[in-house]
Z-matrix of the N, CA and C atoms (Angstrom, degrees):
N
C 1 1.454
C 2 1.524 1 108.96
N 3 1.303 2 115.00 1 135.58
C 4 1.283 3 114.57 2 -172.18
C 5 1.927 4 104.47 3 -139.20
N 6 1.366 5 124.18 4 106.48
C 7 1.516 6 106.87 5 -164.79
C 8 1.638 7 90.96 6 -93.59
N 9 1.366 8 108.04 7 149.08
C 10 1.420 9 150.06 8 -176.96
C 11 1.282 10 110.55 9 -55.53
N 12 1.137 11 128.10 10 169.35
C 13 1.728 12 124.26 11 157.24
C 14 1.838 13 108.84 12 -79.71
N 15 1.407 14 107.56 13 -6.81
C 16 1.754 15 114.60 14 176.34
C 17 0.882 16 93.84 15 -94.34
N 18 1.085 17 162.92 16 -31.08
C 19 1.705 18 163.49 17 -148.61
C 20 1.875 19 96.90 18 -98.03
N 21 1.796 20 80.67 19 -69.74
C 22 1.816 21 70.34 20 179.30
C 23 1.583 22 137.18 21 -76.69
N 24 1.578 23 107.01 22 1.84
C 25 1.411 24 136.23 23 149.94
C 26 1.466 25 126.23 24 -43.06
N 27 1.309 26 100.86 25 -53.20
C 28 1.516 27 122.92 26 -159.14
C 29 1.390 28 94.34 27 -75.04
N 30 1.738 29 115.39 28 -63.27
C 31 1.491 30 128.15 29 172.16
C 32 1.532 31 116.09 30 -32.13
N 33 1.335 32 121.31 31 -43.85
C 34 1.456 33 133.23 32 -166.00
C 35 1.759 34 79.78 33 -89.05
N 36 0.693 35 135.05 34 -45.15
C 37 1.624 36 113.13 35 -179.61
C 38 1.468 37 120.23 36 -78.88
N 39 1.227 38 124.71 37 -29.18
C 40 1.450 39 133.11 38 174.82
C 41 1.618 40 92.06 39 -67.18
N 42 0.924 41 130.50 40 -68.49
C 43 1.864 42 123.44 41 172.71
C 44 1.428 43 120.54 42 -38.42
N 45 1.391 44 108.99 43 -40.43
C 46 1.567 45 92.63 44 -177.20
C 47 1.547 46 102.77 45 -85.73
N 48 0.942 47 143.14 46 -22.64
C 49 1.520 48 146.17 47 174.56
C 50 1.746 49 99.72 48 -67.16
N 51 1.221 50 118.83 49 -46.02
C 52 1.412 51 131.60 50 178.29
C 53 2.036 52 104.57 51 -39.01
N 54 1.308 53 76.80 52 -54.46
C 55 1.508 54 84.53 53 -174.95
C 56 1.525 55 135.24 54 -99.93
N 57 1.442 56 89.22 55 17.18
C 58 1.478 57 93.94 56 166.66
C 59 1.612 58 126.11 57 -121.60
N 60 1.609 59 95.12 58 47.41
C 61 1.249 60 135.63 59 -172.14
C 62 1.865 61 106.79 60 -1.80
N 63 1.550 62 98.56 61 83.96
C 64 1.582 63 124.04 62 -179.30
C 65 1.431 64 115.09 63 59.93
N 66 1.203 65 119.35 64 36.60
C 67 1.466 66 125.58 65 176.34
C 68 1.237 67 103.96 66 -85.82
N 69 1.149 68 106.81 67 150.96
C 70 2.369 69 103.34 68 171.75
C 71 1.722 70 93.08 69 -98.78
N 72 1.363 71 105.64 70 130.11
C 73 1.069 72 128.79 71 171.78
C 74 1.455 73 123.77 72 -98.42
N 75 1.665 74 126.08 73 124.21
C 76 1.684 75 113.29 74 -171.62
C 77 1.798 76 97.78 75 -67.09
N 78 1.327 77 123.11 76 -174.82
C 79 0.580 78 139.98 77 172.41
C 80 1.756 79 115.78 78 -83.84
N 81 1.470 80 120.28 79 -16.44
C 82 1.158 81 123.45 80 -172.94
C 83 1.351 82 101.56 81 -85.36
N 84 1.871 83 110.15 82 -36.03
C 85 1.219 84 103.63 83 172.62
C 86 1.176 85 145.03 84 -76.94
N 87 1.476 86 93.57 85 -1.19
C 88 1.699 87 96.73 86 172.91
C 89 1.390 88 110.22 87 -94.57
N 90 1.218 89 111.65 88 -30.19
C 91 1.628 90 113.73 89 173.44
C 92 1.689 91 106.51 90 -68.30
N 93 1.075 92 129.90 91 -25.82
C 94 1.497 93 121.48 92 152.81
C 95 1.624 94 121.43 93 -50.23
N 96 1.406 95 114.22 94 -52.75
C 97 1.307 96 130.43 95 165.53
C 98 1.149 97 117.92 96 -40.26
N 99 1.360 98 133.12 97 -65.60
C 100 0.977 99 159.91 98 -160.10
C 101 1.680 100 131.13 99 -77.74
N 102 1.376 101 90.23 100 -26.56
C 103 1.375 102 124.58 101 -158.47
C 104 1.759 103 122.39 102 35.20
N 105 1.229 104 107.62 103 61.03
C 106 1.436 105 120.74 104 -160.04
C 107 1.779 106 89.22 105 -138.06
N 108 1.334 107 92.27 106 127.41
C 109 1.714 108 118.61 107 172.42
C 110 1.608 109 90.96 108 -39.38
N 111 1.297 110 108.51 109 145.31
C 112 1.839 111 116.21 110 159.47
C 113 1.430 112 116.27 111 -66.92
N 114 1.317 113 108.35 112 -47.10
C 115 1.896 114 113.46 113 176.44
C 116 1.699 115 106.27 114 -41.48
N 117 1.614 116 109.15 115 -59.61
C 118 1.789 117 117.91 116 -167.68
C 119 1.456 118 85.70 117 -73.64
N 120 1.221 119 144.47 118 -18.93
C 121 1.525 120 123.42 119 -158.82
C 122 1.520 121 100.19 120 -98.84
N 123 1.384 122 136.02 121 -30.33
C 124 1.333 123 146.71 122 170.76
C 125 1.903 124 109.90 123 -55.08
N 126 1.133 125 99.71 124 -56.71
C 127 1.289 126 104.71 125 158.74
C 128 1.701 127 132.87 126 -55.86
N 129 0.984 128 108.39 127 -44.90
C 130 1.646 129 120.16 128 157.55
C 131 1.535 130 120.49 129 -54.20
N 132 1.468 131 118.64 130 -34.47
C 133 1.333 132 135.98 131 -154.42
C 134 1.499 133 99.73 132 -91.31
N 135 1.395 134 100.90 133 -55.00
C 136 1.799 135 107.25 134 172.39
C 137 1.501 136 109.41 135 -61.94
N 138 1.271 137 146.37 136 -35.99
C 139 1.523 138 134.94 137 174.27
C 140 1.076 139 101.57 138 -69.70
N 141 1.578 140 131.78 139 -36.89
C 142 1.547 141 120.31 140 -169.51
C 143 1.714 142 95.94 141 -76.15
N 144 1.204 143 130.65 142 -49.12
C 145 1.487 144 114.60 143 176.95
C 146 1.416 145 112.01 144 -79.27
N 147 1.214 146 139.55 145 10.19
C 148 1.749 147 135.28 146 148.80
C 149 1.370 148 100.38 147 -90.43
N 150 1.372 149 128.39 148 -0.59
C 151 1.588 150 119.04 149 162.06
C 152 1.442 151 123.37 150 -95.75
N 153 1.513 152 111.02 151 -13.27
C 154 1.257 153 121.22 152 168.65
C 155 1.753 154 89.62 153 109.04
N 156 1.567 155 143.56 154 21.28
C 157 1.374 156 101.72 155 -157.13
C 158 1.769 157 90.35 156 -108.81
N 159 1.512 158 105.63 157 -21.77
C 160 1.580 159 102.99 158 173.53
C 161 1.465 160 103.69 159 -128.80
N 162 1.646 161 94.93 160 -175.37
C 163 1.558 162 85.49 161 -169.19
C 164 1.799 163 91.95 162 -145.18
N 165 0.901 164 121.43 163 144.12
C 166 1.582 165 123.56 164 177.29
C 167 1.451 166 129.80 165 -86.36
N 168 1.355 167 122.71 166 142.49
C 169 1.669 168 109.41 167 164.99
C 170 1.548 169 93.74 168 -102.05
N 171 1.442 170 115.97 169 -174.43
C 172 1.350 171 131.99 170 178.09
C 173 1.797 172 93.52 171 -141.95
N 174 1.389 173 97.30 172 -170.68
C 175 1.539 174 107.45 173 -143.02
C 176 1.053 175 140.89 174 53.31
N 177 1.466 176 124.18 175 -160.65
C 178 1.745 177 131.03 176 -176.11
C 179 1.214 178 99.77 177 -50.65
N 180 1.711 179 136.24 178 -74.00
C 181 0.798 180 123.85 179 -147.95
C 182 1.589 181 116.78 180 -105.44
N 183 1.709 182 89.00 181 35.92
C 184 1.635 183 93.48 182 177.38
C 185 1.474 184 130.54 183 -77.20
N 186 1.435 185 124.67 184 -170.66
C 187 1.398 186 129.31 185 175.91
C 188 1.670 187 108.97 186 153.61
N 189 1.581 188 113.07 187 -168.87
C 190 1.825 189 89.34 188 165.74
C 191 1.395 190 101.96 189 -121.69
N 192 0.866 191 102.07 190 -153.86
C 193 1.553 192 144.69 191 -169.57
C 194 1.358 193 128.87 192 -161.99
N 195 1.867 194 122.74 193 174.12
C 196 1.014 195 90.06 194 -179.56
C 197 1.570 196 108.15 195 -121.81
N 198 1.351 197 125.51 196 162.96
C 199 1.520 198 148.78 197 -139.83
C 200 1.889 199 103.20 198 -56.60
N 201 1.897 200 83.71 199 -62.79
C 202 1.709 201 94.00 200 160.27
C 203 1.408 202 111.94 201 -136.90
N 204 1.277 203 102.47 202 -153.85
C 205 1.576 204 117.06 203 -171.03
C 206 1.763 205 108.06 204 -70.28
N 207 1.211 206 104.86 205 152.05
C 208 1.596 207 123.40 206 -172.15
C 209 1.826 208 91.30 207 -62.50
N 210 1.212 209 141.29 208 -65.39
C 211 1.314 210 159.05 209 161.05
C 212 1.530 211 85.56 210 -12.28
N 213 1.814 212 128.75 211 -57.87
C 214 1.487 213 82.05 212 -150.08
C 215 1.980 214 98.84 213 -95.78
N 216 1.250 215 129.40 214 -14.11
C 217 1.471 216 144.49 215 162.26
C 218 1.546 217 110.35 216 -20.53
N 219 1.075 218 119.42 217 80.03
C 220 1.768 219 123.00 218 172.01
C 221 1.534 220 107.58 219 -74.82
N 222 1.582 221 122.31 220 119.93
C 223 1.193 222 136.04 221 -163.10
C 224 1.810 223 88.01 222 -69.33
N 225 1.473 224 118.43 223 -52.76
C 226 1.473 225 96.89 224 177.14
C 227 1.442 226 146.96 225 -68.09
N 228 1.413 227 102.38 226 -5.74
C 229 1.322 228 132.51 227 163.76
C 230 1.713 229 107.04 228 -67.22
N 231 1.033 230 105.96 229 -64.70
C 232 1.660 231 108.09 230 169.72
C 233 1.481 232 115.12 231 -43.21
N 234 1.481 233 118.40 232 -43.50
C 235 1.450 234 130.64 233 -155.47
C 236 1.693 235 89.57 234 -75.23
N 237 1.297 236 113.61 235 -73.69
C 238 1.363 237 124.79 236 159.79
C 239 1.807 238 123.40 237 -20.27
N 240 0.981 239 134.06 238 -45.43
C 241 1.650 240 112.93 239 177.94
C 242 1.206 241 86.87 240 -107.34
N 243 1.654 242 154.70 241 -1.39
C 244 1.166 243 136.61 242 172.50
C 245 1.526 244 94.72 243 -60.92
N 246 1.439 245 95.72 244 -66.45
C 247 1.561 246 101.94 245 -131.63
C 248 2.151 247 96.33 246 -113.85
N 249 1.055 248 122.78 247 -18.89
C 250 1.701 249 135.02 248 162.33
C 251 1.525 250 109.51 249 122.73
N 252 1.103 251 98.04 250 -142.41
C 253 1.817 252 106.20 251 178.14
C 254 1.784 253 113.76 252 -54.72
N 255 1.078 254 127.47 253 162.29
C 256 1.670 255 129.15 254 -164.81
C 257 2.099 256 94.42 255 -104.61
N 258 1.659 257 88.71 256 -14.47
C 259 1.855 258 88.42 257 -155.11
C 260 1.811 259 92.10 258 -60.38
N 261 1.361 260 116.90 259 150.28
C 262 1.596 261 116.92 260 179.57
C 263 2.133 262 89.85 261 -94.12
N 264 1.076 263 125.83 262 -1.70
C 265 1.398 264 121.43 263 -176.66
C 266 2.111 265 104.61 264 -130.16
N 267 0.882 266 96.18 265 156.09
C 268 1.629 267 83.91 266 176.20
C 269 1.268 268 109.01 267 -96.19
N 270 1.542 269 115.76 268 -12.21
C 271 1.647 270 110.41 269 175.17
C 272 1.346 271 123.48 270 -82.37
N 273 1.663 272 114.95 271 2.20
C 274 1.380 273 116.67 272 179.02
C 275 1.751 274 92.38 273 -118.76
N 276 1.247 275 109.12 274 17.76
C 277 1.938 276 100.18 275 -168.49
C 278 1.899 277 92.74 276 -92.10
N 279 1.340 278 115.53 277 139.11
C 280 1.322 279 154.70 278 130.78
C 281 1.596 280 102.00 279 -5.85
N 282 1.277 281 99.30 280 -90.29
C 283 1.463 282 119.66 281 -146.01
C 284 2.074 283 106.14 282 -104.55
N 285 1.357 284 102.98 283 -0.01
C 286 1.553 285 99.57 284 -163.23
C 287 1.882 286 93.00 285 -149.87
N 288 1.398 287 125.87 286 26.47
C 289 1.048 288 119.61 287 -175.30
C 290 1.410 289 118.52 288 -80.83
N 291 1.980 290 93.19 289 147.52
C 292 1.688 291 99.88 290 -163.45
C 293 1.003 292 82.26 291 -122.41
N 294 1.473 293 132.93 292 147.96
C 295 1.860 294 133.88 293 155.43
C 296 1.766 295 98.38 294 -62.56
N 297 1.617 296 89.25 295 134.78
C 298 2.045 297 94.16 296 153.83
C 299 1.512 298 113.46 297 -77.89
N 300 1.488 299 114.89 298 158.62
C 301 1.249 300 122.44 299 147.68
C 302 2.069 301 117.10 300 -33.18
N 303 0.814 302 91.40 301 -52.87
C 304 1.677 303 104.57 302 -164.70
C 305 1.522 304 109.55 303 -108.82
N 306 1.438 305 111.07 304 41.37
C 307 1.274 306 121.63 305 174.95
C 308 1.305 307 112.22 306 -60.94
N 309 1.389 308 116.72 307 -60.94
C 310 1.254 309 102.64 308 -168.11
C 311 1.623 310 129.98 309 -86.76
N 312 1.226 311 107.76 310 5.74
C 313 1.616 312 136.37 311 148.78
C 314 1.491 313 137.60 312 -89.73
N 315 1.396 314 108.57 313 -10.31
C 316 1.581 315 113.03 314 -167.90
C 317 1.451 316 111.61 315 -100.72
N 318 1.122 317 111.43 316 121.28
C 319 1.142 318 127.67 317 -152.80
C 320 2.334 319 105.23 318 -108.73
N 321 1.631 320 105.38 319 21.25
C 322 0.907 321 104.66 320 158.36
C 323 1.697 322 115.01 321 -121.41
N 324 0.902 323 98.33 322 19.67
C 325 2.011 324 112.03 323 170.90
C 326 1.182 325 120.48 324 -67.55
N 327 1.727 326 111.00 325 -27.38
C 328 1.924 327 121.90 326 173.43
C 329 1.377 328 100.89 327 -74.04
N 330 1.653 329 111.11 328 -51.25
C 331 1.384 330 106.41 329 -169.13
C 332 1.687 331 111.62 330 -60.39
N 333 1.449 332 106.03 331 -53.29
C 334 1.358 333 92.17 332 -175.33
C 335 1.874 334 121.66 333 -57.63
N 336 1.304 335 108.90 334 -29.56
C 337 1.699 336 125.67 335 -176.63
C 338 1.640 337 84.66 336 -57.98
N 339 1.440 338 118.09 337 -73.07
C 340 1.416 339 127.19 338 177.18
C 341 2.103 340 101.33 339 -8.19
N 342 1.181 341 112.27 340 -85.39
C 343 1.768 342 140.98 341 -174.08
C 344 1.445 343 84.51 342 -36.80
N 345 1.306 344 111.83 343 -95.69
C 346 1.627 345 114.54 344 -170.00
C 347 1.482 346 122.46 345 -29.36
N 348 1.534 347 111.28 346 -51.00
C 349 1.345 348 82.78 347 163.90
C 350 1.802 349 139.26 348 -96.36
N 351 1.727 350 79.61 349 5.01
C 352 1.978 351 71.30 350 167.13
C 353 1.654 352 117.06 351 -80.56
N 354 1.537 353 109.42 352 -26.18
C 355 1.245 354 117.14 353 166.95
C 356 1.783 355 123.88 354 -15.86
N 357 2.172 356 68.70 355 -76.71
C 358 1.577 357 101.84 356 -171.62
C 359 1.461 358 115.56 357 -52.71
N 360 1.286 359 114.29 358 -47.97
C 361 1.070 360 120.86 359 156.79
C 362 1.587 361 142.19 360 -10.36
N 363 1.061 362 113.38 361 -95.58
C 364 1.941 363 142.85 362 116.71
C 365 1.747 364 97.25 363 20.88
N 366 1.618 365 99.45 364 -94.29
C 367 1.321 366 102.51 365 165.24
C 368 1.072 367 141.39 366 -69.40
N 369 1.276 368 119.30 367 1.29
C 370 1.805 369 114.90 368 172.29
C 371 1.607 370 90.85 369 -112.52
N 372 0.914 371 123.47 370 14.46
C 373 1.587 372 123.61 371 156.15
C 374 1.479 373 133.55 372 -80.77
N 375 1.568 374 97.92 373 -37.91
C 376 1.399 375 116.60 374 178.20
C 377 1.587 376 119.02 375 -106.97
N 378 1.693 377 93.01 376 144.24
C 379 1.568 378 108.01 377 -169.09
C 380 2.021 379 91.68 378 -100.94
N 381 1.716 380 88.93 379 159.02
C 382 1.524 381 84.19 380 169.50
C 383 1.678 382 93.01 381 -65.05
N 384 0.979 383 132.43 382 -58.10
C 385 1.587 384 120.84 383 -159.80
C 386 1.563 385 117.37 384 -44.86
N 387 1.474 386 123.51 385 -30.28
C 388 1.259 387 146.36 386 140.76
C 389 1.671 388 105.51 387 1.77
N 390 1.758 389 78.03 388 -83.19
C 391 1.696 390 106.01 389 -174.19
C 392 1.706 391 117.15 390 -52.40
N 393 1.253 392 100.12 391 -25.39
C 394 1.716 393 115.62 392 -157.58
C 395 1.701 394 89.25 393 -81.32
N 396 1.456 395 97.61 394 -58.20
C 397 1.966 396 94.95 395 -169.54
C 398 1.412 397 127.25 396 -95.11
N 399 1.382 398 106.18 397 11.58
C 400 1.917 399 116.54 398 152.81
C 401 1.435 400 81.39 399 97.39
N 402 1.170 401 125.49 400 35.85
C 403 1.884 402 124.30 401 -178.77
C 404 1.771 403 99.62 402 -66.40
N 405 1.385 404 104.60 403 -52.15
C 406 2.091 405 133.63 404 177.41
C 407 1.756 406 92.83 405 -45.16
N 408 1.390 407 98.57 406 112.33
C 409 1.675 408 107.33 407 177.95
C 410 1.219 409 93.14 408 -130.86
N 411 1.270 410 129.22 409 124.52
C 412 1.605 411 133.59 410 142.10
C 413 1.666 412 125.86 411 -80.16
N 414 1.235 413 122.08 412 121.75
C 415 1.518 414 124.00 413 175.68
C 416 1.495 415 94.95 414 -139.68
N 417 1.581 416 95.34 415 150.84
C 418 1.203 417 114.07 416 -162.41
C 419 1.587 418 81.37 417 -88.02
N 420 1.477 419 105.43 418 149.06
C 421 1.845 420 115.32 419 -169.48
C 422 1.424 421 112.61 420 15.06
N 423 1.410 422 104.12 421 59.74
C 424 1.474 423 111.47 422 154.85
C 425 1.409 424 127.39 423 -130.53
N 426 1.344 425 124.12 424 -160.29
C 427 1.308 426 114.10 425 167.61
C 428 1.830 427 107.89 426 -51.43
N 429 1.130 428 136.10 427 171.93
C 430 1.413 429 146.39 428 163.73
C 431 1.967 430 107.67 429 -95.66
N 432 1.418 431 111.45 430 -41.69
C 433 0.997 432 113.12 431 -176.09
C 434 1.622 433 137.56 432 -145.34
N 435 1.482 434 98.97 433 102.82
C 436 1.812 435 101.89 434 -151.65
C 437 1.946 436 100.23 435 -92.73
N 438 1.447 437 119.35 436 108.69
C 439 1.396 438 125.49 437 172.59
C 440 1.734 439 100.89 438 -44.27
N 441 1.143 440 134.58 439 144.17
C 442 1.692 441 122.82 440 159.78
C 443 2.158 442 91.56 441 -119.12
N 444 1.369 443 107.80 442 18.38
C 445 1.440 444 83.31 443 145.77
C 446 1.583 445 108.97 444 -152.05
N 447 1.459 446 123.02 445 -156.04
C 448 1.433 447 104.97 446 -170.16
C 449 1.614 448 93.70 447 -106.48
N 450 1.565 449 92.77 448 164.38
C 451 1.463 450 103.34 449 154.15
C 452 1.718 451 88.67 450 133.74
């Protein structure tokens, strides 16, 4: 799995909308935010609202927002129709699997199965709201991901 500069686009826009707790945002201002051209960010903006994750007004005082709450936004859900399957091999992928030549001898099919699902993991763990309130902890041989509220 490798995410895109649209993938990691989209993310930097789902956060700043995240946090401007249901405000409509122009589009200039998120590309300020974001630091992403308005042209590439318009384009980004329309897949995220043909994905359901924001939703737009029109007129003067239009722009978007987002669809629902940061709480319910699964970062691997996002990762997933952005960008496709999480597997880094297609013989350990879920949703896009190809047989190898040397399937039934290849002895790097655990490792890669191994990746995909710690990936998946990782990301189907975390909410954008996650991302918003510093929930995302890295420790070296520790947990990967400490909630700081419940649910």
């Amino acid at each position: 799995m490798k995410v895109s500069s649209r993938g990691e686009y989209a993310l930097r826009a789902l956060l700043v909308l995240g946090q401007s707790c249901g405000e409509v945002l122009t589009i200039g201002e998120i590309a300020d935010m974001t630091l992403v051209s308005c042209n590439y960010l318009e384009q980004i903006m329309l897949q995220l609202k043909n994905l359901g994750y924001v939703r737009s007004k029109r007129g003067m005082n239009g722009g978007y927002m987002l669809r629902t709450s940061p709480k319910g936004i699964c970062i691997g859900d996002v990762i997933r129709n952005l960008e496709g399957p999480l597997s880094p091999m297609s013989c350990a992928s879920v949703t896009a699997y190809e047989p190898c030549p040397l399937e039934a001898a290849c002895m790097l099919q655990p490792l890669w199965i191994l990746v995909r699902e710690t990936v998946a993991r990782v990301l189907d763990e975390t909410t954008l709201d996650d991302l918003i309130t510093g929930a995302v902890v890295t420790r070296s041989g520790g947990k990967i991901i400490e909630s700081s509220h419940d649910g």
